[in-house]
C-alpha positions in Angstrom: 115.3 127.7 122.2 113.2 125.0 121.5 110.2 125.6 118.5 106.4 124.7 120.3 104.9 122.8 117.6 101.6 121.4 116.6 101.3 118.6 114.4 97.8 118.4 112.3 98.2 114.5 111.3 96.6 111.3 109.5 99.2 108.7 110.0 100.0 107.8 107.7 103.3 106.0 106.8 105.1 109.0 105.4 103.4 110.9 108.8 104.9 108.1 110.8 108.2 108.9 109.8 107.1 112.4 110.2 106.6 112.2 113.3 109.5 110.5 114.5 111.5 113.1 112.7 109.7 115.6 115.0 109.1 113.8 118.3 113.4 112.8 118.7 114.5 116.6 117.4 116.1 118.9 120.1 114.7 121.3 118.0 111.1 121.1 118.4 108.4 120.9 120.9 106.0 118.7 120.4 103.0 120.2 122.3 100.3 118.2 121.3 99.0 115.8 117.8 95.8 116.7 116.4 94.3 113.6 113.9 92.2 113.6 111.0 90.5 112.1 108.3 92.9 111.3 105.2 94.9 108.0 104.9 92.7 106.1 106.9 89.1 107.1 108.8 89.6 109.3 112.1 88.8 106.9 114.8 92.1 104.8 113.0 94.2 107.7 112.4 94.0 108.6 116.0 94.8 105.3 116.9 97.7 105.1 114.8 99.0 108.1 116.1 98.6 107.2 119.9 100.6 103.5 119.0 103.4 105.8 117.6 103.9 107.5 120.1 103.6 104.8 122.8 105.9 102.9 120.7 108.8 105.7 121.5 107.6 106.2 124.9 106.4 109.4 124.5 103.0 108.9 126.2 103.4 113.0 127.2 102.3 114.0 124.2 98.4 115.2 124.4 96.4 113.8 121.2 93.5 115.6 119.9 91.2 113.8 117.6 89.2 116.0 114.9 87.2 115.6 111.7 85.7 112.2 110.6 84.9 113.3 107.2 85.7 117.1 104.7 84.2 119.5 104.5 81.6 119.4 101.8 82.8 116.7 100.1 82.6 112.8 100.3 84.7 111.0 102.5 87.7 109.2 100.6 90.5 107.3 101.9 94.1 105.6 101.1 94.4 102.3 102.7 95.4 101.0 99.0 98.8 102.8 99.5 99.0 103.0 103.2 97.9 99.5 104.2 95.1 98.5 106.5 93.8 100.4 108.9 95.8 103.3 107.1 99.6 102.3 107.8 101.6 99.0 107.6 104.0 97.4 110.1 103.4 96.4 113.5 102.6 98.9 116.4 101.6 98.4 119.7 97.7 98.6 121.2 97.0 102.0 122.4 96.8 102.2 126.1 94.9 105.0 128.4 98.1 106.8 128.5 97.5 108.1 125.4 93.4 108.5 125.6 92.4 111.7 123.3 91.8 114.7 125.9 88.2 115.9 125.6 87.3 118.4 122.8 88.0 118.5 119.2 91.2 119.0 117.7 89.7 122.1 115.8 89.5 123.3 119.4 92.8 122.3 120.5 94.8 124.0 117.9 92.8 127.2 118.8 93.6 126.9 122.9 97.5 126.2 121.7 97.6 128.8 119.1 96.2 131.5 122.0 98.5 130.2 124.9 101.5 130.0 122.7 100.6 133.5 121.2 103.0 134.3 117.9 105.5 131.3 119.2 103.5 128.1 117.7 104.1 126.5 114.5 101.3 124.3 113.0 102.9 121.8 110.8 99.9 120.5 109.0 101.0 117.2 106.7 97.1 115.6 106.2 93.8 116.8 104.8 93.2 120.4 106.0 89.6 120.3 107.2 90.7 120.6 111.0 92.6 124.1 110.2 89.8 125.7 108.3 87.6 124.5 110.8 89.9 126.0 113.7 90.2 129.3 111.2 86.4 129.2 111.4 86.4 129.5 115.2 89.5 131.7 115.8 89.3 133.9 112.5 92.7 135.5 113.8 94.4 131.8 114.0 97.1 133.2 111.5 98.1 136.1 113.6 98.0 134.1 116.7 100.5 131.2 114.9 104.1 132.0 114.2 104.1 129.8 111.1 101.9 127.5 109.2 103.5 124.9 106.9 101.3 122.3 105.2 102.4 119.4 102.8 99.8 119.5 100.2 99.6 120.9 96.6 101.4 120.6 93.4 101.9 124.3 91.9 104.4 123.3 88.8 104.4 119.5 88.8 102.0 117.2 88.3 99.1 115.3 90.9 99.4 112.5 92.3 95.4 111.7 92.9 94.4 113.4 89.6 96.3 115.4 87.0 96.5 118.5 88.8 95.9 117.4 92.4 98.1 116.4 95.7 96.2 113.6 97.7 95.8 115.8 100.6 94.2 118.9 99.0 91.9 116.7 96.9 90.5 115.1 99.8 89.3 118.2 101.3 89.5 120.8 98.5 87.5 123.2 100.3 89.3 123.4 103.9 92.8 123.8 101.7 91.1 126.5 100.0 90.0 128.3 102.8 93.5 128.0 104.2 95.6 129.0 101.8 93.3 132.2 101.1 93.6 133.0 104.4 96.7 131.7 106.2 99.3 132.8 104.0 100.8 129.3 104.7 104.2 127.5 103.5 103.6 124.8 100.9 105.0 121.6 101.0 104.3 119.9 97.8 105.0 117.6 95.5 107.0 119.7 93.7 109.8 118.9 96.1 108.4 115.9 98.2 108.0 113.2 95.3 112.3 113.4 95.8 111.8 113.1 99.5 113.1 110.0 99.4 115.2 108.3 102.5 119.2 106.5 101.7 118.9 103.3 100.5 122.0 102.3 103.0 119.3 102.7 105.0 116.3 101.0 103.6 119.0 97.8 103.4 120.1 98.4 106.6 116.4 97.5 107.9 115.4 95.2 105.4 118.4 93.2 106.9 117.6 93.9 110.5 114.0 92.5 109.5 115.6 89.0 109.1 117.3 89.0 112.6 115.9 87.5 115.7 116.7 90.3 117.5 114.9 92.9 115.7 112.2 94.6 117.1 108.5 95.8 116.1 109.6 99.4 115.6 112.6 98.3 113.2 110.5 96.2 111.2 107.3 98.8 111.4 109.9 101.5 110.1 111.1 99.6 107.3 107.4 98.9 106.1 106.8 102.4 106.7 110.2 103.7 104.6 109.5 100.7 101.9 104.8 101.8 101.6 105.4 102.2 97.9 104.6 98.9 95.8 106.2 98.4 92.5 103.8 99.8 90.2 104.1 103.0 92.1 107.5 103.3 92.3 107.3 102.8 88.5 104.8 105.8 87.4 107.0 108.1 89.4 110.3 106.9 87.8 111.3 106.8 91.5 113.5 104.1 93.0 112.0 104.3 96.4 109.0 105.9 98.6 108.5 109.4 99.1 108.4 110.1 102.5 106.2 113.3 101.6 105.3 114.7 105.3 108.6 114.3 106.7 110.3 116.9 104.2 108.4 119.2 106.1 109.0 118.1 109.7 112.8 118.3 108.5 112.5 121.8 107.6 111.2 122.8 111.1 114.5 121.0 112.3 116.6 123.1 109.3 115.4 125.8 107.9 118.1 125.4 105.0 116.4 122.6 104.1 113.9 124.1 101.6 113.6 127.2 99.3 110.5 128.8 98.9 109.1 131.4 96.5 106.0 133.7 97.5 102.9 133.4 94.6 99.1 134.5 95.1 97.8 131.0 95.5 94.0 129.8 94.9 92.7 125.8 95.1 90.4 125.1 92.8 87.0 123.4 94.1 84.6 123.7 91.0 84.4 120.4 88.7 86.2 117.2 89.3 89.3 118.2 87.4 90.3 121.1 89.1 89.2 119.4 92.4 92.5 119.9 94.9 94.5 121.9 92.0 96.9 124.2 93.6 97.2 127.4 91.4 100.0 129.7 91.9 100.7 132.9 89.5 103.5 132.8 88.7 103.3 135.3 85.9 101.3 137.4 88.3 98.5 137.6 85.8 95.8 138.5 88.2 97.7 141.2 90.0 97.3 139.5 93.1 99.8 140.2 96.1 101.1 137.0 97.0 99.4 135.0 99.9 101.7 132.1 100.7 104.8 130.5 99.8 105.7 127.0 97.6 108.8 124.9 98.6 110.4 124.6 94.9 113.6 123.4 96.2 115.1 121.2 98.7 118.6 120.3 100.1 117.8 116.9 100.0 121.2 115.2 101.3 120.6 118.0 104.2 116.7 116.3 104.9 118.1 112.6 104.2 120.9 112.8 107.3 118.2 113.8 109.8 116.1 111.6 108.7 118.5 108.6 109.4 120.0 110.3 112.8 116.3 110.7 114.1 115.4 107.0 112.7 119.0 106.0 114.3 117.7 107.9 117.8 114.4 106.0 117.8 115.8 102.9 117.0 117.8 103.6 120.7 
């Protein structure tokens, strides 16, 4: 039986990958792509996301665009990492085959959530600001969802935007907190995705393929996409290649194995520009708190690397 799955999005090169991952797995159901804010503005993360998917033929998938900016908070965005217009290779135009259906994705999430009722899992892997605004219309989302499992946070490692904060929980601090206080979702964060990185066999593999004449735009976008990190980056993480954050996620829908998780009471902090994004988890249980939530603080990461490659490999077909 096949997993109905949402995927809340802001491709995103890591999310492109992601997304691949998701859309050639037997394993999942791809209902429907809901875009935000995050790596890029809206209007370009939706656009991104429709080229993906027209560039795997998979013009059946319904895309929902949603927020344009967080909560309460400035708008802030990564084309610095991700590369103009929020992701780097070459992707095809975006045709009407792949026009946004009317509504907001808020909105969509909700009507999928209530016809899929207990079956749907919400793989969140941008800014949260569409969940807490779909929470905020359907305040029994979580009950409706059969799981929720967001790549954000960073409960016992360090940030990667600030000292204590994941880029996707610092953009929109106060949809993650409302999320995680009131989802009880699975975290996906840096404490196991800064590894997520894909086999170099791989990587050269591509970067080869790039020089051929018969290579084609996908091979050379993926290779940009598996390759986003630039030097210096690669050198502050003591990391020999990118982090494919989001698709350590994705891969765990596919394998369950794939991650271990603890359950902590978990807060984000929203009050000064320090603890803007920080994901707190107690894991002294100082306040007493039942836990809310679970934190990936493990990975099988050979397990993640070989479906990576084999849904790359069945992309690439």
């Amino acid at each position: 039986m096949t997993r109905p799955l949402v995927i809340d999005t802001d491709p995103g090169c890591d999310d492109a990958v992601a997304l691949l991952l998701a859309l050639e797995s037997d394993a999942l159901d791809v209902v429907g792509l809901t875009t935000v804010h995050g790596n890029t503005t809206v209007d370009a993360t939706t656009a991104n996301a429709r080229a993906i998917l027209e560039a795997v033929d998979r013009t059946d998938v319904p895309v929902a665009a949603g927020a344009d900016r967080p909560l309460l908070v400035d708008l802030e965005t990564s084309e610095h990492v991700h590369g103009e217009g929020g992701i780097k290779g070459k992707l095809p135009e975006p045709t009407a085959a792949t026009a946004p259906v009317d509504g907001h994705a808020a909105q969509y999430i909700v009507e999928q959530a209530r016809e899929h009722d207990g079956e749907l899992t919400l793989a969140a892997i941008g800014p949260l600001t569409n969940v807490a605004l779909a929470l905020a219309i359907e305040p029994d989302l979580p009950d409706l969802l059969d799981d929720l499992v967001v790549m954000g946070g960073a409960a016992f490692v360090p940030g990667n935007v600030t000292p204590l904060a994941e880029a996707n929980f610092h953009t929109d601090p106060h949809a993650a907190r409302r999320v995680v206080r009131d989802c009880e979702p699975t975290l996906v964060g840096l404490d196991v995705t800064q590894r997520a990185a894909v086999p170099p066999a791989l990587v050269d593999g591509l970067e080869a393929a790039d020089d051929a004449a018969s290579t084609t735009p996908l091979e050379r976008s993926i290779h940009e996409w598996l390759t986003y990190y630039e030097d210096d980056r690669l050198e502050r993480y003591g990391i020999e290649s990118a982090a494919i954050h989001d698709a350590l996620v994705l891969a765990s829908l596919v394998d369950e194995s794939v991650l271990e998780t603890d359950a902590y009471h978990l807060e984000v902090g929203v009050d000064s520009e320090l603890a803007r994004g920080a994901l707190v988890a107690d894991a002294n249980d100082v306040t007493g708190a039942a836990p809310n939530g679970r934190v990936a603080v493990d990975a099988d990461y050979e397990r993640y690397r070989e479906l990576v490659a084999a849904a790359l490999e069945r992309s690439l077909e």
